[in-house]
C-alpha distance (Angstrom), angle and dihedral (degrees) to the residues before:
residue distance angle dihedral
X1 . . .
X2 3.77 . .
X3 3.74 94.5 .
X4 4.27 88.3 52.1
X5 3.61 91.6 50.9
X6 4.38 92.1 47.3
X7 3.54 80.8 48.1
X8 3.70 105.0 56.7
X9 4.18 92.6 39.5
X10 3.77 83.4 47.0
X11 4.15 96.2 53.8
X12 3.53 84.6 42.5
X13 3.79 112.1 47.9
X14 4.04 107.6 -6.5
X15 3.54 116.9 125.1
X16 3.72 105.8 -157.1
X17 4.03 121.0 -149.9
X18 4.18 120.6 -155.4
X19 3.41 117.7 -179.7
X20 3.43 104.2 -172.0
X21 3.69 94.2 47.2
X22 3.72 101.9 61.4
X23 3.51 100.8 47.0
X24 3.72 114.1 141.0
X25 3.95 120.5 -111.1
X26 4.29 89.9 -114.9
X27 3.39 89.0 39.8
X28 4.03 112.6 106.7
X29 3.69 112.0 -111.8
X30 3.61 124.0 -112.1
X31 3.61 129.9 -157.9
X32 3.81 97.1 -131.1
X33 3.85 117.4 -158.1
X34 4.09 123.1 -93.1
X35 3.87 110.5 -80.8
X36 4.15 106.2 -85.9
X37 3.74 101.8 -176.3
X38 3.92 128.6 -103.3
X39 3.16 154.3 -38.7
X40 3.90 124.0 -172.4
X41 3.69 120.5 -153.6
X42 3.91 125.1 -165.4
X43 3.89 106.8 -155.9
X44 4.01 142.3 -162.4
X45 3.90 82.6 179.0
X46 3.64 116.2 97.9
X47 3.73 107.2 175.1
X48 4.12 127.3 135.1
X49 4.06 83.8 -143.8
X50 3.68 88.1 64.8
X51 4.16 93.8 60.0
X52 3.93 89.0 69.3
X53 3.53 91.3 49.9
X54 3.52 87.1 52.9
X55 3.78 96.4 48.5
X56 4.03 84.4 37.4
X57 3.94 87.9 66.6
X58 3.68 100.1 36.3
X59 4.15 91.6 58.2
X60 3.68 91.7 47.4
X61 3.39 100.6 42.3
X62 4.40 110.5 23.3
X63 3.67 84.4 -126.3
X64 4.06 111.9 134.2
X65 3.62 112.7 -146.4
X66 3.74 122.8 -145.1
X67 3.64 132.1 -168.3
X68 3.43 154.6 -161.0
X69 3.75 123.1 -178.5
X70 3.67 135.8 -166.1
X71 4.03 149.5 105.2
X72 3.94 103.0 -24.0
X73 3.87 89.7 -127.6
X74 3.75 92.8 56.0
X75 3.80 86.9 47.4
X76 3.77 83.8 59.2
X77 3.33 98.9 42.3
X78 3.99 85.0 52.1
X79 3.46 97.3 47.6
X80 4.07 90.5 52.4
X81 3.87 90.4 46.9
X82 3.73 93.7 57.2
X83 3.65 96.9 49.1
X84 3.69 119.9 -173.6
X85 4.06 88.3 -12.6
X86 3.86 92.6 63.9
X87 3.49 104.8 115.8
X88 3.78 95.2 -158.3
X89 3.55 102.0 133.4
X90 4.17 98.0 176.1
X91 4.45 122.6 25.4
X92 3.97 106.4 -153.7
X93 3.46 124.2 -164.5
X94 3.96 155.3 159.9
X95 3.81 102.7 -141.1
X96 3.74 126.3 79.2
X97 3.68 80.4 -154.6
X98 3.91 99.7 61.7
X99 3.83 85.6 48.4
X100 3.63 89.1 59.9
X101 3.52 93.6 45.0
X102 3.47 93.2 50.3
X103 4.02 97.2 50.1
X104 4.22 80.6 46.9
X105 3.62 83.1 63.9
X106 3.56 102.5 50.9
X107 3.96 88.4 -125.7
X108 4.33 93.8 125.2
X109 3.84 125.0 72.5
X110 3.43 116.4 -143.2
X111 4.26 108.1 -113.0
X112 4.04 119.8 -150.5
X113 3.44 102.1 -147.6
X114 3.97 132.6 153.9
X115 3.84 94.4 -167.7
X116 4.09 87.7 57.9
X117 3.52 94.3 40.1
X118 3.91 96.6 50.8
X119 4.15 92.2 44.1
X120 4.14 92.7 40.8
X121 3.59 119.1 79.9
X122 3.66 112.7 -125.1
X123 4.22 89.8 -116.4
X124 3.70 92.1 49.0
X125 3.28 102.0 59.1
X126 4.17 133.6 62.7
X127 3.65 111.7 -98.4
X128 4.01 93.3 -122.4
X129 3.83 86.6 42.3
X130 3.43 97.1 -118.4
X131 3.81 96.1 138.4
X132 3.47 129.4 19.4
X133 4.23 130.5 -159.4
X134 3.71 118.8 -113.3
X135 3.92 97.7 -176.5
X136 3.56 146.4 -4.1
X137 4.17 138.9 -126.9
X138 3.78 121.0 -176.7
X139 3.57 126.6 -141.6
X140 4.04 113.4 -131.8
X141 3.84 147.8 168.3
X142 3.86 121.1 -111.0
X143 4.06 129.2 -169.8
X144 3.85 133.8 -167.7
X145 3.83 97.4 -96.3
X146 3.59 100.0 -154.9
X147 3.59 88.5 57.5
X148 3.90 90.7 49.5
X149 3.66 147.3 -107.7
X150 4.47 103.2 -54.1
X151 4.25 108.7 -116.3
X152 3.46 114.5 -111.9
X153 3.50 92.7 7.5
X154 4.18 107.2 141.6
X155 3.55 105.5 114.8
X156 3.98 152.5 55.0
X157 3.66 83.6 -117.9
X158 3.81 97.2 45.9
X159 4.13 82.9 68.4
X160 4.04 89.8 72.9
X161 3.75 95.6 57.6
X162 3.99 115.9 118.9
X163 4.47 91.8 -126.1
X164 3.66 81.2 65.0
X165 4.42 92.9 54.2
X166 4.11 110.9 129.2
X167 4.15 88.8 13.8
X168 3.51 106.7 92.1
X169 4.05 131.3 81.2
X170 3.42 115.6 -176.8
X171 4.27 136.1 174.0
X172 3.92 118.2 -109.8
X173 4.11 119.7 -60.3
X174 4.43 78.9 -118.8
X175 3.55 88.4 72.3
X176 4.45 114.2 107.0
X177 3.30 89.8 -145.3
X178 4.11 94.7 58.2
X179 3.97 86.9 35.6
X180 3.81 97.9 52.9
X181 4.05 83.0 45.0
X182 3.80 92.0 60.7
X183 3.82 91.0 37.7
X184 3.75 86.2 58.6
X185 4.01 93.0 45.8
X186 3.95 87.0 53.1
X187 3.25 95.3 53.4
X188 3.65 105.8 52.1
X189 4.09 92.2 24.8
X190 3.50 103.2 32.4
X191 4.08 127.4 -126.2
X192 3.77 93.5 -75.0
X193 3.64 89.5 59.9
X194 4.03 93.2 48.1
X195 3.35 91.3 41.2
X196 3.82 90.0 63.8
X197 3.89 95.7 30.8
X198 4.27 85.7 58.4
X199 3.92 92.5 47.9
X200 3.79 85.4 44.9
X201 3.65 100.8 57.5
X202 3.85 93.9 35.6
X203 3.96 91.9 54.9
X204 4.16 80.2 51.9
X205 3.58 98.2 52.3
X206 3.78 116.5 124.2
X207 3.62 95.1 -155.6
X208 4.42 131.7 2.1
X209 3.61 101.9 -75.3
X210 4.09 111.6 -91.8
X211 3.96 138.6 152.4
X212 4.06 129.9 23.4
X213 3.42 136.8 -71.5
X214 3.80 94.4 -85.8
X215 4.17 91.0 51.0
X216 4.04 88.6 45.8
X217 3.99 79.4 50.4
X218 3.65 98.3 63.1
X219 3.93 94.3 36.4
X220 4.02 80.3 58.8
X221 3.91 94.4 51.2
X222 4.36 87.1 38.6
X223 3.88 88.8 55.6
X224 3.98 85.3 -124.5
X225 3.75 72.5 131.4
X226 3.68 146.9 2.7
X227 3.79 104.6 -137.3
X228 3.67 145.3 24.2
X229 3.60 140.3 163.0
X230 4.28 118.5 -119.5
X231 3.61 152.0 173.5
X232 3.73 118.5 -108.2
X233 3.60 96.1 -120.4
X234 3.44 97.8 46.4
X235 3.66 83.1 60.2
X236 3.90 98.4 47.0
X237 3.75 84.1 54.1
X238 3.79 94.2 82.9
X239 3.70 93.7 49.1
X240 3.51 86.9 114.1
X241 4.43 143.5 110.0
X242 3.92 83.7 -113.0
X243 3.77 99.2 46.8
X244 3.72 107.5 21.1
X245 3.93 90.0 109.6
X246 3.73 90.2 72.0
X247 3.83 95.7 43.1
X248 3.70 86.0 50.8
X249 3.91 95.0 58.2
X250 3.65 101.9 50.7
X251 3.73 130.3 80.6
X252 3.64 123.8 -144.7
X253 3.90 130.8 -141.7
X254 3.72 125.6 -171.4
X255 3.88 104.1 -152.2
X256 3.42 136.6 -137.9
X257 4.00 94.6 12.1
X258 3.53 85.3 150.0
X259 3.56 98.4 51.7
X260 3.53 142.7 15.7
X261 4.44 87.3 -7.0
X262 3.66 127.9 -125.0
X263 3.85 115.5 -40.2
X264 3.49 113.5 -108.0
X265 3.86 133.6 -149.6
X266 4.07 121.1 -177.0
X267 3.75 134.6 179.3
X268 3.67 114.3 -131.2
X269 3.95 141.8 156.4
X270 3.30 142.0 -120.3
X271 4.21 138.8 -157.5
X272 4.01 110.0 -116.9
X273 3.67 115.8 -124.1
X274 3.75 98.8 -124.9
X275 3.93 96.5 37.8
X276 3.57 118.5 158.7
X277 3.96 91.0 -144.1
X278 3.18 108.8 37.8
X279 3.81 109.3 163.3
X280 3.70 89.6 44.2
X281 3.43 92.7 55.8
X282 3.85 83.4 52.8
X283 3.16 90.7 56.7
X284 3.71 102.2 49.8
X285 4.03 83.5 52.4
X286 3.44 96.1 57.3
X287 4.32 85.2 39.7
X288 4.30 83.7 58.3
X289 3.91 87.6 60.9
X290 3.81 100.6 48.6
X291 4.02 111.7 111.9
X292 4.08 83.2 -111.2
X293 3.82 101.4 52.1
X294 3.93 88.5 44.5
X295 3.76 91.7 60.0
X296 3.71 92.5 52.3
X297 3.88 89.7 39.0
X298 4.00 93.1 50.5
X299 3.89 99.1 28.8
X300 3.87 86.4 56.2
X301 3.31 98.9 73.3
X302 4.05 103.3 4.7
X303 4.17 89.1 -101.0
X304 3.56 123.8 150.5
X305 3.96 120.3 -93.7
X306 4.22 108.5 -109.8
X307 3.86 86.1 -154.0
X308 3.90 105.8 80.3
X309 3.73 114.6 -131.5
X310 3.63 92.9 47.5
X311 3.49 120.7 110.6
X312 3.93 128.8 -137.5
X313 3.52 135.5 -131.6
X314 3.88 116.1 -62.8
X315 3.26 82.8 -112.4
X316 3.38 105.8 55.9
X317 3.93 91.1 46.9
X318 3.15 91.8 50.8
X319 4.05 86.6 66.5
X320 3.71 85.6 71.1
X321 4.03 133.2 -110.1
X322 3.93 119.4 -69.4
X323 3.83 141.8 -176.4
X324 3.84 102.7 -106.6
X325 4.14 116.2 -140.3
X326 3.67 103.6 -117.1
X327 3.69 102.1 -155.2
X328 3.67 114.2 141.5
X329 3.89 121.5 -101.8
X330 3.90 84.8 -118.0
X331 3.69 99.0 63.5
X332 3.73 80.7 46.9
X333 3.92 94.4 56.2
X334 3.32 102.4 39.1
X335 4.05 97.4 57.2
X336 3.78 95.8 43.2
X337 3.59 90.0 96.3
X338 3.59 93.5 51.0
X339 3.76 88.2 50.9
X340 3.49 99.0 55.0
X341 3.81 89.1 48.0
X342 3.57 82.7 55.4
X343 3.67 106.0 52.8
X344 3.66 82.4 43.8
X345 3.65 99.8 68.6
X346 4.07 93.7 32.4
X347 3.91 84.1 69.9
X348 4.39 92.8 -111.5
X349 3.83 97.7 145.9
């Protein structure tokens, strides 16, 4: 029955990835491995780098790679609709959040495995090994240069101080990336404390919060504003002929090196409980973690490596070296909630 229902959802909405069948005419040939079934992949990540990966693995190994992609919540909310006939073998995503969520929901296995436990930091990984990181985006502060590096500006916290009222631009309160950063300030400040950091930075905004990270970027370099809060990669992303100008007038501020470190968010996977292909999906774990697969992972989308020893994109080193908060993804997950509740009654839409 389970291999009737894969089959229809595969027909229907499948992508299939073979690597030895698109290889270009100037390419060299490879000899690409004897076909060894499947493995089927639901995805958040959306990024072209990833489709060599994909064809990477299934030339070394014979295994085809499926895949669906789409919102990580929907890919949740898929994988509990199916059941025990999902044949989701692997859940992918960018939020330390959604991991949680999905280890809540008893959807993830936990996988013994030497090869993930050696590569995987201790911190970047779940403590049952149920999911596992893949890469790694810091959250930081940037400033109008020309108008100078902000005083007493060091911290997450710093942000809520009155010197810094009609300064600050910031992206919506719906955003992961500002929810995870709340969770993280609940858990090692409590809700009081967020509470009053929220209303802090809202009564300091310069304008009603609006755009991304790369928009709140360029309003930073304009002077439209003096501060805003960013992900790494968004950052690294204008490391480039076109857009150097705008890299070039913002400042950039690892917080709390003093303290707690940087918050941290990471995209990682996880093996589903009731996949159909288990040990391939095992395998195309412990594939994600190899010094190749992290290049693609990382390079993709300018992200940090979650295998120490490998290096980042030029660009991304070029942001500078930090002190990472080590908070588990758990502590993360389970005071998102709270944090949206939070930003909710501070007034950040």
């Amino acid at each position: 029955m389970k291999h009737l229902v894969f089959a229809a959802v595969a027909v229907a909405s499948l992508a299939m990835l073979s690597a030895c069948a698109d290889q270009s005419a100037d390419a060299p040939r490879r000899d690409c491995a004897a076909p060894a079934g499947d493995v089927n992949i639901y995805s958040s990540r959306h990024y072209d780098t990833d489709l060599a990966l994909y064809e990477d693995f299934t030339c070394d190994t014979g295994i085809k790679v499926n895949r669906i992609e789409a919102d990580a919540d929907a890919l949740l909310e898929r994988i509990e609709a199916e059941g025990e006939f999902s044949p989701a073998d692997l859940f992918i995503t960018v939020d330390a959040g959604r991991l949680w969520r999905a280890e809540e929901a008893g959807i993830l296995a936990p996988v013994e495995s030497q090869v993930l436990a050696a590569r995987i930091p201790p911190e970047l990984r779940d403590p049952r090994s149920r999911w596992f990181a893949l890469t790694t985006r810091a959250r930081i502060i940037i400033y109008n240069k020309a108008k100078g590096k902000p005083a007493g500006l060091a911290t997450y916290a710093d942000l809520a101080k009155p010197e810094f009222r009609g300064r600050i631009c910031m992206r919506s309160s719906s955003s992961v990336y500002n929810i995870a950063l709340l969770a993280s300030i609940i858990a090692h400040d409590g809700e009081a404390a967020a509470n009053a950091w929220a209303k802090g930075v809202v009564a300091n905004f310069a304008r009603p919060p609006q755009g991304n990270d790369m928009s709140n970027i360029e309003a930073v370099a304009a002077g439209e504003c003096d501060i805003s809060l960013v992900n790494t990669y968004y950052l690294a992303r204008f490391d480039t002929p076109e857009k150097r100008k705008v890299l070039d007038a913002v400042g950039i501020i690892f917080p709390n090196q003093a303290t707690t470190g940087t918050h941290v968010n990471m995209s990682g996977a996880g093996v589903v409980k009731t996949a159909p292909n288990r040990a391939n999906a095992v395998k195309f774990l412990e594939y994600l973690t190899s010094e190749s697969a992290q290049q693609y992972l990382a390079n993709g989308n300018n992200e940090y490596p979650a295998v120490k020893g490998i290096a980042p994109t030029s660009a991304v080193q070029a942001l500078g070296t930090f002190k990472a908060d080590p908070l588990p993804a758990a502590k993360i997950g389970e005071n998102e909630a709270k944090a949206s509740q939070i930003y909710n009654a501070a007034g950040w839409n």
